[in-house]
C-alpha positions in Angstrom: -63.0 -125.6 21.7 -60.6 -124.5 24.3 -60.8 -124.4 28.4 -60.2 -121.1 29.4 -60.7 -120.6 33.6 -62.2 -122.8 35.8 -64.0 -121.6 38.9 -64.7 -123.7 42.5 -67.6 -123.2 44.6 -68.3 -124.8 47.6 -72.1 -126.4 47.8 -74.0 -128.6 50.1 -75.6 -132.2 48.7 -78.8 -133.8 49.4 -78.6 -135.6 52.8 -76.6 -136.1 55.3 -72.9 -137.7 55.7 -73.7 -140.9 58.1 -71.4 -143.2 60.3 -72.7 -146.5 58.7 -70.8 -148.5 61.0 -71.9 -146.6 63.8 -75.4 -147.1 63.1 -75.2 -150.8 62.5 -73.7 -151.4 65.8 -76.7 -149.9 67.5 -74.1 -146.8 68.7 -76.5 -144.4 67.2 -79.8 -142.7 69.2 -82.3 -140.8 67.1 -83.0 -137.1 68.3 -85.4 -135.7 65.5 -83.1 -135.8 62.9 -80.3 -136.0 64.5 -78.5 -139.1 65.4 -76.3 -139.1 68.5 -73.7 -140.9 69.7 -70.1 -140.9 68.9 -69.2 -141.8 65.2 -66.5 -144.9 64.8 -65.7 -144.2 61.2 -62.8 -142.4 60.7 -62.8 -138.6 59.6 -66.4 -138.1 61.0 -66.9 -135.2 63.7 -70.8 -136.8 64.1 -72.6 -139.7 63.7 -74.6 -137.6 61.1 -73.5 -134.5 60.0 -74.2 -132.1 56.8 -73.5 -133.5 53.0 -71.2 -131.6 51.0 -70.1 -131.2 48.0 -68.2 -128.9 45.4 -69.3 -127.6 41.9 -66.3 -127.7 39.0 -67.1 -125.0 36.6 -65.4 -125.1 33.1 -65.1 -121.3 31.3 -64.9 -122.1 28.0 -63.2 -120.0 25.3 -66.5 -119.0 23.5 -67.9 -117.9 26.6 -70.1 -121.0 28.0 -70.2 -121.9 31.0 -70.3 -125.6 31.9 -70.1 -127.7 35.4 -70.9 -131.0 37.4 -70.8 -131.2 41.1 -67.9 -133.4 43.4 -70.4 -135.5 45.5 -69.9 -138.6 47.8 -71.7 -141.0 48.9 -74.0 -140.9 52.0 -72.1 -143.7 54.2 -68.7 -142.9 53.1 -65.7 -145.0 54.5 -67.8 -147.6 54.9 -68.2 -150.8 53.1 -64.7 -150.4 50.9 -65.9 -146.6 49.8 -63.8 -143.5 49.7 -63.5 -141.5 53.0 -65.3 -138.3 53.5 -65.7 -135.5 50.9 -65.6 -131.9 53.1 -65.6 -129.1 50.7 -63.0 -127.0 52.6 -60.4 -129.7 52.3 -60.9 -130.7 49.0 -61.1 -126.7 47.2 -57.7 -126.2 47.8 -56.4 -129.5 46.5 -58.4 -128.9 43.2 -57.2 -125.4 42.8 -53.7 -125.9 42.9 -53.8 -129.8 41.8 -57.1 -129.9 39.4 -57.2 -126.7 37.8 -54.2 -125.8 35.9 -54.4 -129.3 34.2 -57.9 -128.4 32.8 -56.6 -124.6 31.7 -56.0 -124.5 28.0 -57.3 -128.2 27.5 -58.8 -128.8 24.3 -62.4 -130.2 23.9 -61.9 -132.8 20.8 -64.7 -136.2 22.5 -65.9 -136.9 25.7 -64.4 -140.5 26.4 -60.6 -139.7 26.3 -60.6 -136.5 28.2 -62.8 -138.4 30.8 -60.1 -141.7 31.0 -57.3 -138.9 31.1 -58.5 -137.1 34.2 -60.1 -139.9 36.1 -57.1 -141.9 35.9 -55.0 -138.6 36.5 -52.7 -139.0 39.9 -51.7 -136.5 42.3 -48.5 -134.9 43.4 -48.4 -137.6 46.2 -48.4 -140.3 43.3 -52.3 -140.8 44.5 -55.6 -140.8 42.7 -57.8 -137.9 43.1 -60.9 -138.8 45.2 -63.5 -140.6 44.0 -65.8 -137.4 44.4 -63.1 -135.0 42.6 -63.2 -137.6 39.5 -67.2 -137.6 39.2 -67.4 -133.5 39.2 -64.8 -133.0 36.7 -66.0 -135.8 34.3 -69.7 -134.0 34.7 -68.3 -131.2 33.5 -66.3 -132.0 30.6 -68.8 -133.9 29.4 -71.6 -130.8 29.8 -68.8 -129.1 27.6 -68.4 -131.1 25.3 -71.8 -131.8 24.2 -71.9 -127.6 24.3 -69.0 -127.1 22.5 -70.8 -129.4 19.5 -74.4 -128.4 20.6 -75.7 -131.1 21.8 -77.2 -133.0 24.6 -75.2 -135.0 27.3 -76.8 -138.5 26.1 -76.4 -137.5 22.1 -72.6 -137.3 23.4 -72.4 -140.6 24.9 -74.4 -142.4 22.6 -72.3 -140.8 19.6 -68.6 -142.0 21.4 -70.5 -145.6 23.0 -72.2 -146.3 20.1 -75.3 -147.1 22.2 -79.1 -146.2 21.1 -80.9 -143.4 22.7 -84.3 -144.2 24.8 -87.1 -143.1 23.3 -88.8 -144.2 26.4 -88.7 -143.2 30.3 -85.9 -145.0 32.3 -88.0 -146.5 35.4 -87.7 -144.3 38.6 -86.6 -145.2 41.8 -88.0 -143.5 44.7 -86.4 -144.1 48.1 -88.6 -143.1 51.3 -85.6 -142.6 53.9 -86.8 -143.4 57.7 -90.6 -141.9 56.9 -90.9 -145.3 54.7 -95.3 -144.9 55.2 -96.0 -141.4 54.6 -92.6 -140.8 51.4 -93.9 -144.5 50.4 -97.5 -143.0 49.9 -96.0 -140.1 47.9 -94.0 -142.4 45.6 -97.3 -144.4 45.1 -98.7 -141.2 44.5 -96.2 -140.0 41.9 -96.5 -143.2 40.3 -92.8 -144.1 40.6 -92.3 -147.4 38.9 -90.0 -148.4 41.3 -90.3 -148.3 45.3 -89.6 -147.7 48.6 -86.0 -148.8 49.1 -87.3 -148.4 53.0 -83.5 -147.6 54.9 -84.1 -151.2 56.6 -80.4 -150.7 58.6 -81.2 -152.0 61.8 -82.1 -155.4 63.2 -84.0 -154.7 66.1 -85.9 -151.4 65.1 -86.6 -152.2 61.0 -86.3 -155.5 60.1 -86.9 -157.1 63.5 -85.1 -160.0 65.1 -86.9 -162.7 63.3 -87.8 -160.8 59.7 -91.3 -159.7 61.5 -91.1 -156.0 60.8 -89.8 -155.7 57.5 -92.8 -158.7 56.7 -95.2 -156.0 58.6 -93.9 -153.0 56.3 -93.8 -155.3 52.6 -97.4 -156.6 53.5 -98.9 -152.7 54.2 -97.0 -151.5 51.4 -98.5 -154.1 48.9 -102.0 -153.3 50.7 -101.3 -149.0 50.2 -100.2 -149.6 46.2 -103.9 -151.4 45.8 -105.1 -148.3 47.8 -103.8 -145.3 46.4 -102.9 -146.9 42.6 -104.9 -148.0 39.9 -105.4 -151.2 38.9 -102.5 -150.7 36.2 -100.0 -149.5 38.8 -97.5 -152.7 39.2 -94.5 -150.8 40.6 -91.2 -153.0 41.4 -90.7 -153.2 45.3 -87.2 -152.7 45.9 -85.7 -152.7 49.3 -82.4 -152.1 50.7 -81.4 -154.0 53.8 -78.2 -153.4 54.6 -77.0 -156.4 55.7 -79.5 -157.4 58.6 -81.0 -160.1 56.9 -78.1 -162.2 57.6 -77.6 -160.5 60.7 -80.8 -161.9 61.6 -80.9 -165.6 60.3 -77.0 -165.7 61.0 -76.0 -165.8 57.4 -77.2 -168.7 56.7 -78.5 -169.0 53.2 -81.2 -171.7 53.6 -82.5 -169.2 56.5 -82.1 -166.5 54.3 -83.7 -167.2 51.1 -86.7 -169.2 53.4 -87.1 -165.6 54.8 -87.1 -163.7 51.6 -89.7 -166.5 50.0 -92.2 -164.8 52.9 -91.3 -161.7 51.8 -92.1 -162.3 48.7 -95.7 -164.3 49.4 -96.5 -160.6 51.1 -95.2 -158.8 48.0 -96.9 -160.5 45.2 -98.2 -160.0 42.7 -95.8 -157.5 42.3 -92.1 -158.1 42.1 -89.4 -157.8 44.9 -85.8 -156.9 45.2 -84.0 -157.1 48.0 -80.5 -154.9 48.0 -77.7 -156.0 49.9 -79.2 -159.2 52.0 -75.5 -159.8 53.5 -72.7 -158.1 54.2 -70.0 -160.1 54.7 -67.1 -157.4 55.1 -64.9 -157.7 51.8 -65.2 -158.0 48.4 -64.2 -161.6 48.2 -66.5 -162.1 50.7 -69.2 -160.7 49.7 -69.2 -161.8 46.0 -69.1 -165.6 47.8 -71.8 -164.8 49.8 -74.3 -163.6 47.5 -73.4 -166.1 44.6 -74.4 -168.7 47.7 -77.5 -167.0 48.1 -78.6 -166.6 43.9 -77.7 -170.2 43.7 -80.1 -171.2 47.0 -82.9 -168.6 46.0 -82.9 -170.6 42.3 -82.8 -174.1 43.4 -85.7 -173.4 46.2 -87.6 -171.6 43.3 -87.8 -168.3 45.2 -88.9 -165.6 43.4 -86.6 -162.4 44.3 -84.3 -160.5 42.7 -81.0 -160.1 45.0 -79.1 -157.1 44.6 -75.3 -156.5 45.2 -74.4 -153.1 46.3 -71.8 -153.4 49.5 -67.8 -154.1 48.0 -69.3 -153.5 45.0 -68.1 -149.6 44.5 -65.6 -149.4 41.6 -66.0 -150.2 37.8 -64.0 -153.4 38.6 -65.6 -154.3 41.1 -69.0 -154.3 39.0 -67.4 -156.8 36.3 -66.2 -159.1 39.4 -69.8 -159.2 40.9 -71.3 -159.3 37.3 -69.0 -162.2 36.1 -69.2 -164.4 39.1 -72.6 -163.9 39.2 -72.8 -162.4 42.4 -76.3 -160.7 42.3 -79.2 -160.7 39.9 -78.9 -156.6 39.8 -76.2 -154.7 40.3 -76.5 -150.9 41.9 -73.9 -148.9 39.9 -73.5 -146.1 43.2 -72.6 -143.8 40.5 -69.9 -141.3 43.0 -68.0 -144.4 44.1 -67.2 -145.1 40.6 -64.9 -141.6 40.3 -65.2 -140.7 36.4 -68.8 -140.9 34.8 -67.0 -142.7 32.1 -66.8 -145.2 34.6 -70.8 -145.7 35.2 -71.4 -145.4 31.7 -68.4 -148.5 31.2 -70.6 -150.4 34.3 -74.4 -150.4 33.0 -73.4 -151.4 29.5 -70.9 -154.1 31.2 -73.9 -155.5 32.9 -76.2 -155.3 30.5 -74.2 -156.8 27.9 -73.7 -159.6 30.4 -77.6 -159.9 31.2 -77.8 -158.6 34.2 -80.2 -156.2 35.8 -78.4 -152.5 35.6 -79.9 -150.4 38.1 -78.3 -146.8 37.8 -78.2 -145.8 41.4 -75.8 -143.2 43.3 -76.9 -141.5 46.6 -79.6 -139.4 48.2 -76.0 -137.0 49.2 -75.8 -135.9 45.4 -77.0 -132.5 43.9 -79.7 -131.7 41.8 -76.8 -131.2 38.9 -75.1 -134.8 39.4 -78.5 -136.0 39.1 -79.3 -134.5 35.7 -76.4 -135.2 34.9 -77.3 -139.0 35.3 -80.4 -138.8 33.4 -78.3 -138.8 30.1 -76.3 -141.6 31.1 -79.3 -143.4 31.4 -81.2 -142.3 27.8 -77.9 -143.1 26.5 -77.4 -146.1 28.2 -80.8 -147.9 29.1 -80.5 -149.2 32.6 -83.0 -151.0 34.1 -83.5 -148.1 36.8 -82.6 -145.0 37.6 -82.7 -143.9 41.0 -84.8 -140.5 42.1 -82.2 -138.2 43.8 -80.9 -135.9 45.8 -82.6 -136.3 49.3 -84.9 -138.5 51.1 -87.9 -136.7 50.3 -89.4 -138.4 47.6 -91.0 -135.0 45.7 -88.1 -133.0 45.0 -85.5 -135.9 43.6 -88.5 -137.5 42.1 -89.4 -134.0 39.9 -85.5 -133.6 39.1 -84.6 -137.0 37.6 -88.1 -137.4 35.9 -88.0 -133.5 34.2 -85.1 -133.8 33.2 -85.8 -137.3 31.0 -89.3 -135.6 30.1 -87.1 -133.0 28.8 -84.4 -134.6 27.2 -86.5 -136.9 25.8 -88.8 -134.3 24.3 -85.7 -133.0 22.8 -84.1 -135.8 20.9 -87.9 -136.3 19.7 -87.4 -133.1 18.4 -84.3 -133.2 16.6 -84.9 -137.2 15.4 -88.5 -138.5 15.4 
């Protein structure tokens, strides 16, 4: 099967763009949903402004029509990530740069047409942006598994050898800033995995001595027993962005004394924290939370620690995973360029034993995030996280049809 056109089209993602560094350093003022001030991160025009994205579509010679959606993350630029993805700058690059490479390509497997173009450089002798990589690879494999009829996960479970779920991948849904009411309509949903709870600021989320987030974590376990059933025992996973070493001034005694409390208000249920430190580089970073793991275990704390800052690229993932730098990794599925490359990442960490939570961003599509679902029935993470938005219902419905779905099918075709 044979590539025949491809088309662009210009889309908008799930969220918002956001100066991370901006927001950190208390330069940002909430006005309803807008957040003011002036941005710091290079190539932003606003503190927040609108997510964008662009959708690759592959004609093939038969007549199908096949795509995946260029995406980037919410913070972009910050924390070793690629800058900003703005459709307008990017649709003439992969028109006259993309394009004619992918006209008159032949479909023969998923895995080596993926490697060719995510390693493929520019005219300039550069890669093509992390967000470029991640549409195309969506698309070639949604025509591959066409041109041999056949789901996305059958594709990558065929060329991985892995085996299929047969199961639901556990769902992450993250609240945004409305942790109570989006946290009740997770609860509600029965998501098996919760809140994630945006806790980016010292003084207004996590407070200056851990009070807050305490506060939230003890109403949170409080509103499961509420709302859920008696068999409800979601995961509590919550992203911190750095602050907690902000706030006990990274030191890791202080820390993981900290996160023990948390985890008192948690139980019985299970907590993750995401991104405890940030220690502003890779190296840094893996140091920092391989200090932490190591505190946490000889103070018998039970948390899971996450890595997720400097911990973007498929390389990066096997330098966090081998050093030991985390309990879980989140694979933040557009930093990683190719979906070959996430696919390469949660079997890397599972095959070294440790947690594989398929992540990404709430500034995806609804198709990146399908798209996603079969990486993860043909992969097996330990999560998957609900997305676009920060709405809870809508990326919630998307990621979980599309496994009832999927699942449904391969039920159908295999028993």
């Amino acid at each position: 099967m044979k590539i025949v056109d491809v088309i662009t089209s210009p889309g908008v993602a799930g969220f918002y763009f956001d100066d991370q560094m901006a927001i950190k350093c208390g330069g940002a003022t909430v006005d309803g949903c807008a957040l003011c001030g002036s941005p710091v991160t290079t190539g932003f025009s606003a503190i927040r402004q609108r997510g964008e994205s662009v959708s690759i579509i592959l004609v093939l010679e038969d007549g199908q029509i096949c795509y995946g959606d260029c995406a980037a993350v919410q913070y972009s630029g910050a924390g070793g990530r690629a800058p900003l993805f703005l459709a307008a700058d990017f649709i003439p690059l992969i028109e006259e740069e993309v394009a004619p490479r992918l006209k008159g390509h032949f479909l023969t497997d998923f895995r080596s047409i993926a490697e060719e173009f995510d390693t493929m450089k520019r005219k300039n002798g550069f890669r093509f942006h992390t967000a470029i990589r991640y549409g195309v690879t969506q698309a070639l494999l949604d025509a591959v598994g066409k041109s041999k009829k056949v789901t996305m996960a059958e594709v990558i479970s065929s060329e991985y050898g892995t085996e299929l779920a047969r199961e639901p991948i556990p769902v992450f849904a993250q609240t945004g800033d409305d942790r109570y009411t989006n946290a009740d309509k997770a609860i509600i949903k029965r998501a098996q995995v919760l809140p994630h709870g945006l806790i980016n600021n010292v003084e207004t989320k996590l407070g200056r001595h851990g009070e807050l987030l305490l506060e939230y974590i003890t109403w949170l376990t409080r509103r499961i027993r509420e709302l859920g059933s008696q068999d409800y025992n979601p995961v509590l996973h919550i992203d911190v962005y750095g602050t907690i070493g902000i706030a006990f001034a990274e030191n890791p005694d202080r820390m993981v004394e900290y996160m023990g409390r948390l985890a008192e208000a948690a139980a019985p249920l299970r907590l993750r924290i995401e991104g405890p430190t940030d220690a502003g580089s890779k190296e840094g970073q893996i140091a920092a939370l391989v200090e932490l793991v190591k505190t946490k275990e000889r103070k018998g704390i039970n948390i899971e620690i996450v890595a997720d800052e400097w911990c973007n690229t498929l390389e990066d993932i096997r330098e966090f995973v081998d050093a030991g730098a985390g309990d879980m990794v989140q694979i933040k599925t557009p930093d990683l360029g190719g979906i070959n490359n996430t696919i390469s990442a949660v079997l890397y960490a599972k095959d070294k034993s440790v947690g594989a939570y398929l992540g990404g961003t709430c500034n995806e599509t609804d198709r990146s995030a399908r798209v996603c679902v079969h990486v993860a029935l043909a992969t097996r993470p330990d999560q998957i996280l609900a997305k676009p938005g920060m709405g809870v219902d809508e990326g919630y419905m998307i990621v979980n049809n599309e496994m009832s779905r999927t699942l449904a099918i391969l039920k159908h075709k295999y028993g």
